[in-house]
N, C-alpha and C positions, 0 to 999 in steps of 0.2 A: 617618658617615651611611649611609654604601652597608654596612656592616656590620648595620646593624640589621634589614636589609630581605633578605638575602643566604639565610638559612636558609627562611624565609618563601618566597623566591622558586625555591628548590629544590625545596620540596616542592609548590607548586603548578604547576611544568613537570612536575617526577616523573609526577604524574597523567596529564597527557597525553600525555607521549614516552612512557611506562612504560618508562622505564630511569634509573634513578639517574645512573648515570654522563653519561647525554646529559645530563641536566637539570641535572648541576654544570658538564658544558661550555657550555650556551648562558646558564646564570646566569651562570659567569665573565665570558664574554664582554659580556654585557650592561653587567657592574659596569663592566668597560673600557672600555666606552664610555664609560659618565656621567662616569669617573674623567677621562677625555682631551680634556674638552670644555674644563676648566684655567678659563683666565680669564675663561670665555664669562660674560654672565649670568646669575645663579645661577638656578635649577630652580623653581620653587614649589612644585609636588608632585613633589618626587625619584621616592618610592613609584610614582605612576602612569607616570611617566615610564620608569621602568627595569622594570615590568613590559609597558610596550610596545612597548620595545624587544628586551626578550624574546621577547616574541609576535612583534615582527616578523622575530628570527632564526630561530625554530621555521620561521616561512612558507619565509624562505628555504631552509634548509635543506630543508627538504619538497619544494622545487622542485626544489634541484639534486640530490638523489634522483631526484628521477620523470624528467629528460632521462636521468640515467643508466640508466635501467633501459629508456627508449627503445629505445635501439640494440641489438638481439641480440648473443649472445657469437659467433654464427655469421657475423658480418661478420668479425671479426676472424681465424676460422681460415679465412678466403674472402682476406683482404689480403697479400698476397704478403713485404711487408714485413716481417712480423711471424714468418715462417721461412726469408729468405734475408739472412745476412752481406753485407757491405758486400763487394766486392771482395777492398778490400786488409785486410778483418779474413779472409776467406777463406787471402791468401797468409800471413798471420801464424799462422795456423792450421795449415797446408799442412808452413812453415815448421818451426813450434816440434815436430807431428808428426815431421817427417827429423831432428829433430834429439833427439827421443825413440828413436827407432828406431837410431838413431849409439849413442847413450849406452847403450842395450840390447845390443847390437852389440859391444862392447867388456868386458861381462861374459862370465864363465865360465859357461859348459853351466849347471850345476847354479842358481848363482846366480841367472841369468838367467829360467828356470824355475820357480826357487821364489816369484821374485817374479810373473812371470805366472802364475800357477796361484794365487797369492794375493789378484793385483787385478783379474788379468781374471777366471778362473773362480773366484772367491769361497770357495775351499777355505778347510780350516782349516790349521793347524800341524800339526796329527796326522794330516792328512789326503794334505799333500804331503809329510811326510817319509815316510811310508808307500807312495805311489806312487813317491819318486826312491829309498827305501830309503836312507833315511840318516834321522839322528835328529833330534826335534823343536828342539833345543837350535842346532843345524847352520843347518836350515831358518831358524830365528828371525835366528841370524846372516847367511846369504846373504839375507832382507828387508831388513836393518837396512844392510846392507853396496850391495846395490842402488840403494836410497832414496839413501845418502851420494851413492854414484857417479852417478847420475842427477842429483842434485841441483845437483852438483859442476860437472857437465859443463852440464847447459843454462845456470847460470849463467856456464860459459866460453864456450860457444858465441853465447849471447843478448848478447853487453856489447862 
């Protein structure tokens, strides 16, 4: 039943939301409705039925748009909440830092370097094997060798 009415009721929301896509979501949702109503008393006119309850999601939906668009996005960068960590996500933070800075700490010069020079200052391969004077092939290994060791290590330190 709700098949028959389904294409029909797409293209007459299409017209007003002017977006396809909304108007296959608030048809879906419509059909759900009718479909979930189960044992109730059958419908007389299914049709006008599920086109009103279509209209009546568009409504909604329109509503809970327009509260949304209420509130400035300027309250939000004004609520304190919303750029300051919890506390204890702060010391977690604080934390897993020392303990980046350990695992760094325990690379070689060169290694060490190639990796910061890679992620903090966003060089390339050619670029830091050229400043530490060694070859790109080198550099590529003390990244990769870094990465392990870093990796290695906060997962000893964190567990």
């Amino acid at each position: 039943m709700v098949e028959r009415y389904y294409r029909e009721l797409v293209g007459f929301l299409c017209t007003r939301l002017g977006s396809r896509h909304a108007a296959e979501d608030v048809a879906h949702d419509a059909c759900v409705r009718l479909l979930e109503r189960g044992e109730l008393p059958p419908i007389e006119r299914p049709r006008s039925f599920l086109y009103r309850t279509a209209l009546n999601l568009v409504i909604d939906r329109h509503r809970r748009q327009s509260v949304r668009q209420l509130e400035p996005l300027e309250v939000l960068d004004d609520d304190e909440r919303w750029h300051s960590p919890a506390p204890a996500q702060l010391f977690h933070i604080d934390q897993r830092l020392q303990n980046v800075h350990q695992a760094l700490d325990e690379l070689s010069r060169p290694c060490r370097e190639s990796f910061l020079l890679r992620k903090i200052e966003g060089l390339s391969h050619e670029q830091i094997a050229v400043r530490l004077g060694i070859s790109k092939a080198m550099v590529e290994k003390h990244i990769v060798n870094a990465m392990k060791h870093c990796r290695r290590r906060l997962r000893d330190l964190e567990s």
